[in-house]
C-alpha positions as CSV (number, residue, x, y, z in Angstrom):
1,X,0.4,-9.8,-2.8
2,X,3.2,-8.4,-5.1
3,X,6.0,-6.8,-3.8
4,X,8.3,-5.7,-6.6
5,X,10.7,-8.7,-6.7
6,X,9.4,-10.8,-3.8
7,X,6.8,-12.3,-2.2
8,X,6.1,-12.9,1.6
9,X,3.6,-15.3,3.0
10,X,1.4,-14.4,5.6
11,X,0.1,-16.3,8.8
12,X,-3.4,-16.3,8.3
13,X,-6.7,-18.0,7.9
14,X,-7.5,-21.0,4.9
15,X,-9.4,-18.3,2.4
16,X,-7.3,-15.6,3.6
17,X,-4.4,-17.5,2.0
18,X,-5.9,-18.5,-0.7
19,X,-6.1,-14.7,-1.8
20,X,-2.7,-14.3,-1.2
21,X,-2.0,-17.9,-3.4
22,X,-3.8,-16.0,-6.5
23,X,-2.2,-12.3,-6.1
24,X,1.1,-14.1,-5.5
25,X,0.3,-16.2,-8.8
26,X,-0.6,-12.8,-11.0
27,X,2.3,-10.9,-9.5
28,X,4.6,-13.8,-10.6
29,X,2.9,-14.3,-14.1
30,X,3.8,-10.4,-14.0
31,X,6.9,-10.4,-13.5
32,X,7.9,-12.9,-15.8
33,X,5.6,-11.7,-18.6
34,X,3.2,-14.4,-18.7
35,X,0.6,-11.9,-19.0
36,X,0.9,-9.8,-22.4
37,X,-1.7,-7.6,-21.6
38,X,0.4,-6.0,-18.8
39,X,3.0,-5.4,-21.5
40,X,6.0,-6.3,-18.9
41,X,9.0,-5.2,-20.8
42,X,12.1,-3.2,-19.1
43,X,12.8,-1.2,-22.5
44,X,12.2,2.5,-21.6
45,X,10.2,4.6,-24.7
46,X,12.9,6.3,-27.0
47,X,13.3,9.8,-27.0
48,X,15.3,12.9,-28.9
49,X,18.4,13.3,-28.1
50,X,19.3,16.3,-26.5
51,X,22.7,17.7,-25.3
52,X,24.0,16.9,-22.1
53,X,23.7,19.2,-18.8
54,X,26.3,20.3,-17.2
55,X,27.0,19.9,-13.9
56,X,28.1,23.0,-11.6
57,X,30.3,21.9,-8.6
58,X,32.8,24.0,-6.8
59,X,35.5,22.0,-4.9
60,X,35.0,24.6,-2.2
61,X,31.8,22.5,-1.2
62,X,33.8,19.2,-0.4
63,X,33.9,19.1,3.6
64,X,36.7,18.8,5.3
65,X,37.3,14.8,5.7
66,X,38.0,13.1,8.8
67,X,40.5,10.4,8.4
68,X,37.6,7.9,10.2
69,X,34.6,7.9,11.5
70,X,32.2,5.5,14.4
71,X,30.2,2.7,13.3
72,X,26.7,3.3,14.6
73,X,24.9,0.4,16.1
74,X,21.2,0.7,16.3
75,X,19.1,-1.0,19.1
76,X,15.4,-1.3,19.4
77,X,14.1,1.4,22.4
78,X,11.2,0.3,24.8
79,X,8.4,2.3,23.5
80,X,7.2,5.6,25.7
81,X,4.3,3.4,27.0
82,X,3.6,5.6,30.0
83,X,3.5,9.1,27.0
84,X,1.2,7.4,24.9
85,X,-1.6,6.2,27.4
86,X,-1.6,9.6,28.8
87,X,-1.9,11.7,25.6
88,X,-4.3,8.8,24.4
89,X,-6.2,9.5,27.8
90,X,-6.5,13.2,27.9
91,X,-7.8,12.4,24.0
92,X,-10.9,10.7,25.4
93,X,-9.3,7.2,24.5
94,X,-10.8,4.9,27.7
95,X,-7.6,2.6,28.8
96,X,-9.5,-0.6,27.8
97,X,-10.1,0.1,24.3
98,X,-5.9,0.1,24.0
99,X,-5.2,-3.5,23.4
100,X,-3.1,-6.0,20.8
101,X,-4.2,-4.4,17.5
102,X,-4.9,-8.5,16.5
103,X,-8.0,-8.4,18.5
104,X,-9.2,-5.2,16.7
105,X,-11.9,-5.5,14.3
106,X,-9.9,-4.4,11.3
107,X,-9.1,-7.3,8.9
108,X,-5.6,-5.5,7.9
109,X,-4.5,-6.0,11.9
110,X,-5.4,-9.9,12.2
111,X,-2.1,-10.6,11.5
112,X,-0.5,-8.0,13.3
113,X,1.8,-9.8,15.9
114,X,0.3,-9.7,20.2
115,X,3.8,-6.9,20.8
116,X,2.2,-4.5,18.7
117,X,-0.6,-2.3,20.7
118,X,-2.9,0.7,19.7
119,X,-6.4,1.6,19.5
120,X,-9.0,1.4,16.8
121,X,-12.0,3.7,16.7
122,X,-14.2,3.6,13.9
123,X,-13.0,1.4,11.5
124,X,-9.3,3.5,12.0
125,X,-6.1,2.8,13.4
126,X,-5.6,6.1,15.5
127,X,-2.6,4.4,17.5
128,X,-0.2,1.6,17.7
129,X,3.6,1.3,19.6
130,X,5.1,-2.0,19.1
131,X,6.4,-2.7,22.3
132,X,9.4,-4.7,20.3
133,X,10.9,-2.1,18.4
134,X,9.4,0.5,19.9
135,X,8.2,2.2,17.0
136,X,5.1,4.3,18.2
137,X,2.5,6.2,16.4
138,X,-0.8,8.7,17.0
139,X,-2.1,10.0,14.0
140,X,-4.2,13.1,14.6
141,X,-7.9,13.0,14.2
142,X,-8.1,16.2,11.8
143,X,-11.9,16.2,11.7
144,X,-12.7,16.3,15.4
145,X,-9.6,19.1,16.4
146,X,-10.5,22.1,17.7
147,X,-9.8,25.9,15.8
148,X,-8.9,29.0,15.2
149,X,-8.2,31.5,12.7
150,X,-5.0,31.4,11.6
151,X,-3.2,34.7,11.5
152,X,0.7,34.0,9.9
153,X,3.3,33.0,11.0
154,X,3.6,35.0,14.2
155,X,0.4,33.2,15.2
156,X,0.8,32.6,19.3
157,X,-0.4,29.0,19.2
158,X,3.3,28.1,17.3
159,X,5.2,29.8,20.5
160,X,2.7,27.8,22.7
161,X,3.2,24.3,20.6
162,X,7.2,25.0,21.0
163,X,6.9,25.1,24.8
164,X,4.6,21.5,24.8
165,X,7.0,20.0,22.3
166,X,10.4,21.2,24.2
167,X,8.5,19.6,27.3
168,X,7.5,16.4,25.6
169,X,11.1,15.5,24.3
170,X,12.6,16.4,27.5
171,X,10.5,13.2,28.6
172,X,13.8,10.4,29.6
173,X,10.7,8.0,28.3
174,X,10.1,9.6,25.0
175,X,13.6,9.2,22.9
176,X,16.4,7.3,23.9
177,X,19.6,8.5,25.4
178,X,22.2,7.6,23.4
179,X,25.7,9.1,21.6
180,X,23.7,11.1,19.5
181,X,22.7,15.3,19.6
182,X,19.2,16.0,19.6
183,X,17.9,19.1,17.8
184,X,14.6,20.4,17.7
185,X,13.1,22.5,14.9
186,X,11.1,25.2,14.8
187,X,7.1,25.0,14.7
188,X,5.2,24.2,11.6
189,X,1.4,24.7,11.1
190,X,-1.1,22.8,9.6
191,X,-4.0,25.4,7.7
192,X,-7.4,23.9,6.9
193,X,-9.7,25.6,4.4
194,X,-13.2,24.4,3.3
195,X,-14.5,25.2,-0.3
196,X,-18.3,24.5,-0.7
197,X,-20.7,24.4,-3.4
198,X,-24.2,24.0,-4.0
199,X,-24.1,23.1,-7.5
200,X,-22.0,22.0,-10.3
201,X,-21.9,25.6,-12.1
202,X,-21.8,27.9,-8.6
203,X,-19.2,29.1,-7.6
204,X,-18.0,27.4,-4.4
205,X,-18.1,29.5,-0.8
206,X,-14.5,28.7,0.4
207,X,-14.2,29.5,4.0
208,X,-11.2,31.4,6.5
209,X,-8.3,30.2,6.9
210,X,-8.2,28.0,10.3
211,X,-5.0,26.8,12.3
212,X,-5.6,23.2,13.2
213,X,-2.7,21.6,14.2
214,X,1.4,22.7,15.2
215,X,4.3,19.7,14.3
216,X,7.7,20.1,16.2
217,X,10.0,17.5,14.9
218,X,13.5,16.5,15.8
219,X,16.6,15.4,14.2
220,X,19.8,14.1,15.5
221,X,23.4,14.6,14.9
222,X,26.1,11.8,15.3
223,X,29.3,14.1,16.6
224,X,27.8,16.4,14.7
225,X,26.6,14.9,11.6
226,X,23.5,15.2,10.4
227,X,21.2,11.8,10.3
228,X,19.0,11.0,8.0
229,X,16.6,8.3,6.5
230,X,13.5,6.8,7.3
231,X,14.8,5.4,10.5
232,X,14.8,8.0,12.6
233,X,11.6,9.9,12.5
234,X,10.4,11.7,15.5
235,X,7.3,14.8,16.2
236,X,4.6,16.1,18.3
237,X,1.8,17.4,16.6
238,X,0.3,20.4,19.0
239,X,-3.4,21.4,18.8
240,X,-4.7,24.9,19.4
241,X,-5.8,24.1,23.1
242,X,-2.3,23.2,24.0
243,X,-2.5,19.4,24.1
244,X,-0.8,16.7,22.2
245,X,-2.6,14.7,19.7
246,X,-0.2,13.4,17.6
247,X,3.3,11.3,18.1
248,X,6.1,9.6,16.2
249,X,9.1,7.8,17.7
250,X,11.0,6.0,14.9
251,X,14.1,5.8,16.4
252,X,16.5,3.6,17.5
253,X,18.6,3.6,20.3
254,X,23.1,4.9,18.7
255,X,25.9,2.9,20.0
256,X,29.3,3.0,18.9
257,X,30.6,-0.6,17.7
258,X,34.3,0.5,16.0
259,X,35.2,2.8,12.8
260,X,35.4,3.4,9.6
261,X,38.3,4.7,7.6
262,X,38.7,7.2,4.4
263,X,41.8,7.0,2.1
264,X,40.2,8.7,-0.7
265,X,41.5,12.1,-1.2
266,X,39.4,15.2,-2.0
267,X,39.8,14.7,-5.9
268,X,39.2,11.4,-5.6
269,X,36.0,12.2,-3.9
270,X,34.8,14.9,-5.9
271,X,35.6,12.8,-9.3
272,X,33.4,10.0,-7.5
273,X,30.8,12.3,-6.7
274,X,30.6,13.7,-9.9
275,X,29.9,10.1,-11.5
276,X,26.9,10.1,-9.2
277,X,25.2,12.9,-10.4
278,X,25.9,12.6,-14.3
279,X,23.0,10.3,-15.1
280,X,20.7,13.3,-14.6
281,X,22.6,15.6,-17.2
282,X,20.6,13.8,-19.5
283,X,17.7,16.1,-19.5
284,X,18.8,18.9,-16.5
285,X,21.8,21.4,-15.6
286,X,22.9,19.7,-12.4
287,X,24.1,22.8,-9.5
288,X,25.3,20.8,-6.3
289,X,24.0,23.0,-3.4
290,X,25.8,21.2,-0.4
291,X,27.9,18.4,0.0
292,X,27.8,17.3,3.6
293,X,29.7,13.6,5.7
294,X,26.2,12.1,7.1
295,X,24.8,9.2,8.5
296,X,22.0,7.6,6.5
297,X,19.7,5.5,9.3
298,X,17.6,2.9,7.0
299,X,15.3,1.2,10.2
300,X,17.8,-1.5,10.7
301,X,20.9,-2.3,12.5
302,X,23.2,0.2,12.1
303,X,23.6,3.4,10.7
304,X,25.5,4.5,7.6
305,X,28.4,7.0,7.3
306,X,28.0,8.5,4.0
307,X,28.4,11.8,1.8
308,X,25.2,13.6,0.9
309,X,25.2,15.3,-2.1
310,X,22.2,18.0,-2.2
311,X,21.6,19.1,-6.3
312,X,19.1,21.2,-7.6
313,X,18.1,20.3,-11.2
314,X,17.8,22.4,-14.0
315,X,15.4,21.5,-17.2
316,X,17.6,21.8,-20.1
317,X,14.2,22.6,-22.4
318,X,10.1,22.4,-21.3
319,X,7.5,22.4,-23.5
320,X,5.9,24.3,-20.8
321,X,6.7,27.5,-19.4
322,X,6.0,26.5,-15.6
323,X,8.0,23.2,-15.9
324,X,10.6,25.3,-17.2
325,X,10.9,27.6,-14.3
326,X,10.5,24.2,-11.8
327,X,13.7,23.3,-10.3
328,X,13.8,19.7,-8.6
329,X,16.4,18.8,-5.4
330,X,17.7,15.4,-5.3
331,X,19.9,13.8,-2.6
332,X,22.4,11.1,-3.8
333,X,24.5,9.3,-1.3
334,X,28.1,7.7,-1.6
335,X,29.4,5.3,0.6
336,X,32.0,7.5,2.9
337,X,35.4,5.1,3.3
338,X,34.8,1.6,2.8
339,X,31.5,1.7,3.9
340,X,28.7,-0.3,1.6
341,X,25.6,1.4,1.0
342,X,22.1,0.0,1.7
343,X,20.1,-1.5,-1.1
344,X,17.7,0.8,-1.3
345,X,20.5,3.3,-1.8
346,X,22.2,2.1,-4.7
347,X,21.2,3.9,-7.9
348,X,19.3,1.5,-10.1
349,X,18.4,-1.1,-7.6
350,X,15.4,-2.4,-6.8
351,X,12.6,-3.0,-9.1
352,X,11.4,-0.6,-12.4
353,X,8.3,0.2,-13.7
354,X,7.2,-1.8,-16.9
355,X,6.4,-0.6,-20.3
356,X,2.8,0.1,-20.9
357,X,1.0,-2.0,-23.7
358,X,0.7,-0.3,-26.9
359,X,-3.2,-0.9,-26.9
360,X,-4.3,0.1,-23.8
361,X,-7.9,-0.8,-24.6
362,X,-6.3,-4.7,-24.0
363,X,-5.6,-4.2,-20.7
364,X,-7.6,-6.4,-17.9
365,X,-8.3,-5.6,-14.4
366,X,-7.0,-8.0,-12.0
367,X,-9.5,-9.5,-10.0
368,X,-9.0,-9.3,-6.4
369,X,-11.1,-10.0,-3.6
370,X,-13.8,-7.8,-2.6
371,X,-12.1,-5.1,-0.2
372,X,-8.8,-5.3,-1.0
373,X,-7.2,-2.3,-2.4
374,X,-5.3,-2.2,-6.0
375,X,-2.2,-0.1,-6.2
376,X,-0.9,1.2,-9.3
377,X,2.3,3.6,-9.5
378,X,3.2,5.7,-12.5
379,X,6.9,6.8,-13.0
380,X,7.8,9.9,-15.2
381,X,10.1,8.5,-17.9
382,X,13.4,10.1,-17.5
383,X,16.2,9.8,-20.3
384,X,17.5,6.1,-19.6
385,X,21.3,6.0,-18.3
386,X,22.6,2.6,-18.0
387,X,21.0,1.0,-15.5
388,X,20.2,4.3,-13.9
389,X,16.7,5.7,-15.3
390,X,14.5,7.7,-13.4
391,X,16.1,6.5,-10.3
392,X,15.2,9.1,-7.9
393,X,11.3,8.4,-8.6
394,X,11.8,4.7,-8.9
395,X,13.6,4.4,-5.6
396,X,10.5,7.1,-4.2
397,X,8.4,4.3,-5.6
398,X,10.0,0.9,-4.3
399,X,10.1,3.3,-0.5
400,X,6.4,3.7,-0.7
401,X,5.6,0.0,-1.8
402,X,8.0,-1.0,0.8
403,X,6.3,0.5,3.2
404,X,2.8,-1.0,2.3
405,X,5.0,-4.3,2.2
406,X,6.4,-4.0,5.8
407,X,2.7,-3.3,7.1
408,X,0.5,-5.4,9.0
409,X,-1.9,-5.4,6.3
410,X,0.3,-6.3,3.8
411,X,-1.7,-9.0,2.5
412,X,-4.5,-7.3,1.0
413,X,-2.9,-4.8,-1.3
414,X,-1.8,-6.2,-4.8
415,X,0.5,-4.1,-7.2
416,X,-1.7,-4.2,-10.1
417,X,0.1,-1.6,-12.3
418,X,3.7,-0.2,-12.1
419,X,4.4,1.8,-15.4
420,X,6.1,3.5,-17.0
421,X,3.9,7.2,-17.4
422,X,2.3,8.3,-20.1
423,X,-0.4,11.0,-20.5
424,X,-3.1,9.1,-21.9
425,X,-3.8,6.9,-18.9
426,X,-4.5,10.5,-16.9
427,X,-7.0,11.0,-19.5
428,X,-8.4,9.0,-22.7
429,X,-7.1,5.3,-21.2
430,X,-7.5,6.7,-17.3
431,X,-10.3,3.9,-17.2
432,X,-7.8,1.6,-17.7
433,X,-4.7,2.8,-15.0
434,X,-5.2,5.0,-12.7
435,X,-8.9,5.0,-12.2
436,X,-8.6,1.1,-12.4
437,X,-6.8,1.0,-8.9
438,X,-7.6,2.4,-5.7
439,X,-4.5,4.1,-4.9
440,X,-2.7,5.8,-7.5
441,X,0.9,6.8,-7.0
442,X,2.8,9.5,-9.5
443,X,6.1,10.1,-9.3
444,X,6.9,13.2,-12.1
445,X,8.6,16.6,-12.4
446,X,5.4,19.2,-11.4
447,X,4.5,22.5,-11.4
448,X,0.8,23.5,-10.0
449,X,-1.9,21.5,-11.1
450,X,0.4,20.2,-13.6
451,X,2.8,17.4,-13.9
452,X,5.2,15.8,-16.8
453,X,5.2,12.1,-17.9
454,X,8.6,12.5,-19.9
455,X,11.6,13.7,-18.2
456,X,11.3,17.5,-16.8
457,X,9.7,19.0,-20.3
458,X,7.5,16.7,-22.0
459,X,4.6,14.8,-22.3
460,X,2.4,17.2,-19.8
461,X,-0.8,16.3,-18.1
462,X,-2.6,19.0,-17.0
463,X,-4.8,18.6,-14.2
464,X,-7.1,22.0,-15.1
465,X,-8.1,19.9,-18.3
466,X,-9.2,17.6,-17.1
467,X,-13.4,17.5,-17.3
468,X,-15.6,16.0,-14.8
469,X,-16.7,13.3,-17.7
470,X,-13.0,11.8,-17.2
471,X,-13.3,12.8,-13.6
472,X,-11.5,10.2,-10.8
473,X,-13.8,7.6,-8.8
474,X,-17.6,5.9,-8.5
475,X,-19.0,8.7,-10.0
476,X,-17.5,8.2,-13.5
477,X,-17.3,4.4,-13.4
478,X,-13.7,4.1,-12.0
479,X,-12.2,3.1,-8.6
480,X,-9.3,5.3,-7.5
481,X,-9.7,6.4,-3.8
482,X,-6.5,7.8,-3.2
483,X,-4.2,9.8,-5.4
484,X,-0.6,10.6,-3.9
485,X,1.1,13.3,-6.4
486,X,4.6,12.8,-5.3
487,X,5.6,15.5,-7.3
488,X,6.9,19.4,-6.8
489,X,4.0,22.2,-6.4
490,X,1.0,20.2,-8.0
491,X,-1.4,20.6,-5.5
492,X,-1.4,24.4,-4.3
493,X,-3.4,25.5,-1.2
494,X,-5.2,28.3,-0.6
495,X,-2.4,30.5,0.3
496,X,-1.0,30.2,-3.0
497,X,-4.3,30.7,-4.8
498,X,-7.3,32.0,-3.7
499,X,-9.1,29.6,-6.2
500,X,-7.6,26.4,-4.8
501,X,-10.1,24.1,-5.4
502,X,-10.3,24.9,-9.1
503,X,-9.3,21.9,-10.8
504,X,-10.4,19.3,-8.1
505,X,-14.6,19.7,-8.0
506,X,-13.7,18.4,-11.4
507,X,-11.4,15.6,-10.8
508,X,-13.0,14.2,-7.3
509,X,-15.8,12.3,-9.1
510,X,-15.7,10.1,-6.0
511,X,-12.1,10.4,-5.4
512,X,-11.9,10.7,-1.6
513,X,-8.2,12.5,-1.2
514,X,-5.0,13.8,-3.1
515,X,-2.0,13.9,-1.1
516,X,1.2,15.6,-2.4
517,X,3.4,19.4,-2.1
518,X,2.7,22.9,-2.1
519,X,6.3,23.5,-3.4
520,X,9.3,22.0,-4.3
521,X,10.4,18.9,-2.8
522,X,13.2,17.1,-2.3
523,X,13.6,13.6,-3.7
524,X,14.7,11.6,-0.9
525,X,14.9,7.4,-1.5
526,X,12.0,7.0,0.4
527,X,12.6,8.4,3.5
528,X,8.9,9.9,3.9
529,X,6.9,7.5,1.3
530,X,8.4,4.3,3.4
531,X,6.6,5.4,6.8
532,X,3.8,6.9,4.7
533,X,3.1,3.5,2.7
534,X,3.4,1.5,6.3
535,X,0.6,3.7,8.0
536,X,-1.7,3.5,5.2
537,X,-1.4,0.0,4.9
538,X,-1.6,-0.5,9.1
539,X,-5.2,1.4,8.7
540,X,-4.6,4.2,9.7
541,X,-6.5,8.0,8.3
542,X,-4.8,8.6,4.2
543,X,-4.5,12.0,4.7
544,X,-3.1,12.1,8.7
545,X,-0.7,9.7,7.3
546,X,0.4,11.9,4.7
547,X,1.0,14.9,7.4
548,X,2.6,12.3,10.0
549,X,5.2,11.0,7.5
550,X,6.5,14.4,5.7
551,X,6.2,17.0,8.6
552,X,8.3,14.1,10.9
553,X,11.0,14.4,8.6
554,X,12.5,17.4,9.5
555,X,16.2,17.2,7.5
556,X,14.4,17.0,4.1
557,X,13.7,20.4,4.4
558,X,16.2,22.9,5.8
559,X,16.2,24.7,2.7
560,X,13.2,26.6,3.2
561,X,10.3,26.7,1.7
562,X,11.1,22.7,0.5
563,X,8.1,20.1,1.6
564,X,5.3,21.8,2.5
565,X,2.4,19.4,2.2
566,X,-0.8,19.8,1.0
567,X,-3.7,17.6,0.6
568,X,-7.1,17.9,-0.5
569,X,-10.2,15.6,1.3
570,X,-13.9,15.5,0.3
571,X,-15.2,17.1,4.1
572,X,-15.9,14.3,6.6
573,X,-13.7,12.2,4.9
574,X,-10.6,13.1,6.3
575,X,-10.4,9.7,8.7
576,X,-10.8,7.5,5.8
577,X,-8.2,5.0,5.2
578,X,-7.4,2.4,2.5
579,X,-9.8,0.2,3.1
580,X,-12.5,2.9,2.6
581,X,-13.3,2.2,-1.2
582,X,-17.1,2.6,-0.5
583,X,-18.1,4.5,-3.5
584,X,-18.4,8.3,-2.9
585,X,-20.7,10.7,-5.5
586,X,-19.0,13.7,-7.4
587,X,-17.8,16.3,-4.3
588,X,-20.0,19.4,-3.6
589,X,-17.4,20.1,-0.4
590,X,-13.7,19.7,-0.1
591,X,-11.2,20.7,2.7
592,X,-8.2,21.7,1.9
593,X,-4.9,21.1,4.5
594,X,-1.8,22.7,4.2
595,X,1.8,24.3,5.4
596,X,2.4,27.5,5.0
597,X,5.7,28.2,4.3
């Protein structure tokens, strides 16, 4: 297995490891570019030279600074046992199916250590609390919900999943009590819509709009401070007969273990601050929205105090009128006093994407063994600063590798591709990258059903284009499964476009699911692809993974309408998981989930 920069044996049987032995061998022969036809070189693809951005930030947004502030100390909760058999229960889960997810039948759990428990139903993880940490987990069974037409967002069934969820977190058993506030937000829904055709030149039949599913999640505040991060994670997802049938709880029990002192005065600060953000004047007008004192709570020990910089970027030229009018929101962090940031915090840490060989008819698949799926992530080149390019996506990247690497089925997914994007292996070379792997993973600039591969202007692929001869999956030769668009507005739902399905007939040549936003996002180090790439890689459905990981993030998205999912499944196939990669035919029906705004 390659995790970019390390590898971590596993515990596991004689062949078992010797898979890991070869992945471990290619990953290192990778890394230090013993194999030229992965073209592993760190120097980023020239490009014009344009004039800098400028950066638009009123001193009137600095917050008033406390002279010091508590260290958090984080401590692992007992999981809400007692919460989770009974929703599990009233599911139609018998109590002897829930048992160590070891003794399930899924290869990706053998290792999975006795403290961690759940249930497995069809080849699935639909559960799992690890009674250690007490990180706990139900991932709704789309498919198998029952519906109704939705009618907007004065639809009764939100009031109704409000009540449940108010009733759920008032539970003493559900989130600890600790020094921290707990706030509730306000109801989101999750739309289904089928599109069905009955050949490849009808038009397809696309069905009403149905409510399927209402996520409450919570935050917390520290004195009043907003936390956030992938460490504390917490909703109820409400179905239309009033029940519960999904849960997260990642979230550790706040302590206070001494302070933390600022001497930095509010020029100081702001000069600081500024340095942050200039790397991304390179290709954008930088407008800093909010500047807020935070904690940042990264699933360990402790939280951070920091400042959180909110920016929305500008593109200083597009070669396409919709990337043009696309405005990305990043959220940098700086250390508040003489606090030290987490890695995976720090601008240019972690690993970066290599530089694609020249002739990408050279490139070899890596072998793996049969069942195990190969990743391959694809970073939109941004204009190189220092030791700082593209840092948003890469750090969006390493979280969502992470999480895959922190899984219980860590040892069968292999990094066979991180690059550098360019259009070409979306189309004429696609063969060779992204339908060479099983999950893809972009990280670009968007607009709908489009997507740069060079900074916020350039290099365009357009999904629309893209025929079903150089479709995605079985159907057209290739492999890709899964393709996760981590990218602003590229997959529209049916509420932004009656047509929805438009592009994809053409592009699911056996492609089981894309995953990615509705609208803008907001670029976030990780906090949502971390948990997503965990439950993927634990088993569990792509696509309720997907829902689970961005709608229990409730801070990324204050600033309405930010994060709004979408995803789009071939019908039925919406409990699939990673290790599905049984070859699918071209799609002739595809479901499309979504939040309204």
């Amino acid at each position: 297995m390659h995790a970019p920069g390390s590898a971590q044996p596993q515990r596991c049987g004689l062949l078992e490891f010797a898979s890991i032995l070869i992945k471990v061998a290619i990953s290192l022969a990778m890394i230090a570019g013993l194999l030229p036809q992965f073209g592993i070189s760190q120097t980023v693809p020239a490009r014009p030279r344009v004039a800098a951005g400028q950066i638009t930030f009123p001193a009137t947004l600095l917050p008033k600074v406390p002279a010091s502030l508590p260290v958090v100390k984080l401590t692992a909760p007992a999981a809400p046992e007692a919460l989770l058999r009974e929703t599990l229960s009233r599911i139609g889960v018998a109590n002897e199916n829930i048992q160590p997810l070891s003794h399930s039948s899924l290869l990706s759990l053998r290792s999975a250590p006795e403290s961690i428990v759940g249930v497995v139903q069809e080849d699935h993880l639909i559960a799992r609390w690890n009674q250690q940490s007490g990180v706990s987990e139900i991932l709704p069974q789309l498919e198998k919900l029952p519906r109704t037409t939705y009618v907007g967002a004065n639809d009764p069934h939100l009031a109704q999943a409000l009540t449940v969820a108010r009733q759920v977190f008032a539970r003493t058993d559900f989130l600890p009590s600790d020094v921290t506030t707990l706030n509730i937000s306000d109801p989101r829904a999750v739309v289904g819509r089928t599109a069905q055709r009955s050949s490849a030149t009808a038009t397809p039949q696309s069905s009403a709009s149905q409510l399927v599913l209402s996520y409450v999640a919570a935050s917390r505040s520290v004195k009043g401070y907003s936390v956030y991060g992938p460490g504390s994670h917490a909703a109820v997802a409400i179905g239309t007969d009033g029940n519960l049938y999904g849960l997260v709880a990642r979230w550790k029990a706040a302590s206070f273990s001494g302070t933390v002192t600022e001497r930095r005065t509010p020029a100081q600060l702001q000069s600081d601050l500024r340095a942050l953000l200039q790397p991304y004047t390179a290709n954008s007008n930088v407008e800093v929205i909010s500047v807020e004192i935070a904690y940042f709570d990264n699933d360990q020990d402790a939280m951070t105090a920091v400042y959180r910089v909110v920016s929305s970027l500008h593109p200083l030229a597009a070669s396409d009128a919709k990337l043009q009018s696309d405005t990305d929101y990043i959220a940098s962090y700086l250390a508040y006093g003489n606090g030290q940031l987490p890695a995976d915090l720090v601008p240019g840490s972690g690993a970066k994407p290599a530089v694609a060989p020249a002739d990408h008819a050279a490139l070899q698949s890596v072998v793996l063994p049969e069942g195990d799926p190969a990743v391959g992530m694809y970073v939109v080149r941004d204009a190189p600063s220092g030791s700082n390019p593209s840092s948003g996506f890469v750090a969006e990247s390493n979280g969502f590798w992470n999480g895959l690497h922190s899984s219980n089925g860590a040892s069968q997914f292999t990094l066979a591709q991180y690059y550098w994007a360019v259009p070409a292996m979306y189309s004429t070379d696609a063969p060779a990258f992204v339908n060479d792997v099983n999950i893809a993973l972009t990280e670009a600039h968007g607009a709908p059903w489009e997507f740069s591969t060079e900074s916020n202007c350039c290099d365009v692929v357009y999904i629309n284009n893209i025929p079903s001869t150089e479709g995605y999956g079985a159907a057209t030769r290739g492999k890709l499964d899964y393709w996760i668009i981590h990218s602003c507005d590229v997959v529209p739902s049916a509420s932004d476009d009656s047509a929805w399905w438009t592009p994809w007939f053409k592009v699911f040549q056996g492609l089981h699911a894309v995953m990615g936003s509705r609208t803008e996002m907001l670029f976030d180090s990780g906090a949502v692809n971390t948990p997503f790439g965990q439950n993927i890689g634990d088993g569990a459905s792509v696509v309720s993974s997907w829902f689970n990981a961005t709608l229990s993030y409730y801070p990324a998205s204050k600033q309405p309408p930010l994060d709004r999912p979408s995803a789009v499944t071939v019908c039925g196939h919406e409990p699939d998981t990673a290790f599905n990669t049984t070859p699918l035919p071209a799609a002739s029906c595809l479901t499309n989930y979504w939040v309204p705004n």
